[in-house]
N, C-alpha and C positions, 0 to 999 in steps of 0.2 A: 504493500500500500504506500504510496507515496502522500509525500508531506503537506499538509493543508493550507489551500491558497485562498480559500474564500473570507468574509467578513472578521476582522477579528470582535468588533462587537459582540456579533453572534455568537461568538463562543465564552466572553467572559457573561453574558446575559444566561447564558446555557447553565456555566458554572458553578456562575451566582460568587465570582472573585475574582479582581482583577489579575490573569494568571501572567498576563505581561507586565505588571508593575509600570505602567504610563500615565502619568496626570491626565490622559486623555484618553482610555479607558476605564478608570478609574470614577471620572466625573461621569461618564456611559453608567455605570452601573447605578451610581448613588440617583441617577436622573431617572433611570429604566431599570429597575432591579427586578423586573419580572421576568421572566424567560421568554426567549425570543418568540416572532409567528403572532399570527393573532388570535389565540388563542393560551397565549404564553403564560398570562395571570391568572386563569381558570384549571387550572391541572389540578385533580385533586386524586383520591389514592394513594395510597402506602405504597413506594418505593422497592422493589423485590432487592435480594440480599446482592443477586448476579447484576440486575442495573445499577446498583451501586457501587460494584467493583469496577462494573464496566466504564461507569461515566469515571470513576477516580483514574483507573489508568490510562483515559484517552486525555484526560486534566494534564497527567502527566507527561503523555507525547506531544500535545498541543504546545504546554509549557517551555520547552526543551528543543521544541521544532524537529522530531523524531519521527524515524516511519517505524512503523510497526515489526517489520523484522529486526530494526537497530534495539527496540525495546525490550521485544523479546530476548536476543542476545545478549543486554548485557542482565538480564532478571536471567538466564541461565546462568550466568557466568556468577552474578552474584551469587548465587545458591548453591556452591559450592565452596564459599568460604564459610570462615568459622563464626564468622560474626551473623548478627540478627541479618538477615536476607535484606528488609526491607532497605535498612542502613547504608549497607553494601551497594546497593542499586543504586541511591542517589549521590553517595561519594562518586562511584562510577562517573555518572551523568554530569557531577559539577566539575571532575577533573578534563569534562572534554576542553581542549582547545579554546572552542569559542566561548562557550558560559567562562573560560579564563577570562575572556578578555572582556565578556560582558559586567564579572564580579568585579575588577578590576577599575572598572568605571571609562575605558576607552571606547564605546559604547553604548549609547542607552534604551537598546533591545538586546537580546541576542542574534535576532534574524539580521539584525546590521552586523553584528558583530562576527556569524557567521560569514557572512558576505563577503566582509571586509580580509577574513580568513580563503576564503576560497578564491579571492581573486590574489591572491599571494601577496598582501600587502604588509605582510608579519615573517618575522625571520624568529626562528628558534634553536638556540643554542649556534647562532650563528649561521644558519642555514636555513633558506627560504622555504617556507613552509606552506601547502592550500588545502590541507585536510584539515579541516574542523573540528573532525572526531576523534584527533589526534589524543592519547591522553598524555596528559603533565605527569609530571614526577617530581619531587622535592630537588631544588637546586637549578631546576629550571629558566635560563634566560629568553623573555619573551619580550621584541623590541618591535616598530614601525620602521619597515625597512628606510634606509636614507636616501632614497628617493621617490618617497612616499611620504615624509615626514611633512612635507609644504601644501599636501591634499587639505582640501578646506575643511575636508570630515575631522582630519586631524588640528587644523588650527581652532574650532570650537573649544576644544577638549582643553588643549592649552591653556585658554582664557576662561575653563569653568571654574567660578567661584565655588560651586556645590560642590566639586568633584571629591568622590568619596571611592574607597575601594576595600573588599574583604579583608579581615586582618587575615588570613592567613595567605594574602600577596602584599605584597612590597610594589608600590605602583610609584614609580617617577615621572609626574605630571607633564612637566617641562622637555622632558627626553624622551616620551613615550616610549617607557620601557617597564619591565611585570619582572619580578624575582619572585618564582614559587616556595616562599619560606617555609611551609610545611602544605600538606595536602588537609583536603577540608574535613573539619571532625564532625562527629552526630551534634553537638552544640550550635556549629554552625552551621545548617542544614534547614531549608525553609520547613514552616510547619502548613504551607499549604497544602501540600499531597497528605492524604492516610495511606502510607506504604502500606500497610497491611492488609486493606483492600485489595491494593495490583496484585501483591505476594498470595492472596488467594485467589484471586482469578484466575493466575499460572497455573498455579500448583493443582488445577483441577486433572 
């Protein structure tokens, strides 16, 4: 299944939370907080256990900008580590490349930030880079290559006063450049997905 190109309102109204974090979905929900269609504030019924897992793990690929086989894969991969599954899966998901660079604050979507990644406009550990899904590692140098550096995407970010970035990156505003100082822990980890749900929707 590939990656979803239609409304993003529609999907944080689906929601019912802004899964891209934009002041401009954001105010979408607090204005329209019913669920999309016209019919979208009339839904009534108890929610079955399976649509609930389903709607949390599609939160989850929508969020992340994921196809469903990328999801699946890495909910395999985490389920064979030692740690709670759910956990495992979204360290996964936040070590990719681009969520680096969207935590990071260079940025401010992921789908830009992917973008931004897949047109090679990032060099990593010295070497240019355009996979997204690339994952980081501790120690990781992640820069704006230097002739990419005078792109106007990049001279905003220069001058954002807001600019804010994950503590566990190291973000040099001025040089755009990302030091992976440690990978991300369960503390850091957004509380909007219930991993728990996806992890049993797999596990059927």
């Amino acid at each position: 299944m590939s990656r979803y190109t239609g409304p993003k309102g529609r999907l944080v109204r689906r929601f019912g939370v802004d899964i891209f974090g934009t002041p401009k979905m954001s105010a979408l929900l607090e204005k329209r907080p019913q669920g999309p269609g016209m019919h979208g504030g009339n839904r009534q019924g108890k929610a079955s256990e399976y649509k609930k897992q389903l709607l949390e793990k599609q939160k989850l690929r929508m969020m992340y900008g994921l196809t469903e086989k990328q999801l699946r894969n890495y909910y395999l991969k985490a389920s064979s580590k030692k740690e709670a599954t759910g956990d495992a899966l979204l360290k996964m998901i936040e070590s990719r490349l681009d969520n680096v660079v969207y935590r990071a604050g260079f940025a401010t979507t992921r789908a830009q930030a992917r973008q931004a990644v897949n047109h090679g406009l990032w060099t990593m550990n010295g070497r240019r880079v355009s996979i997204a899904s690339i994952q980081v590692r501790e120690g990781d140098v992640i820069e704006v290559r230097e002739k990419s550096k005078s792109s106007p995407l990049f001279a905003a970010v220069k001058e954002d006063k807001d600019f804010d970035s994950a503590r566990w990156l190291k973000s040099e505003q001025k040089a755009l450049k990302i030091e992976v100082i440690a990978l991300p822990e369960t503390e850091d980890l957004g509380k909007i997905v219930e991993t728990q749900l996806i992890v049993e929707f797999y596990s059927k």
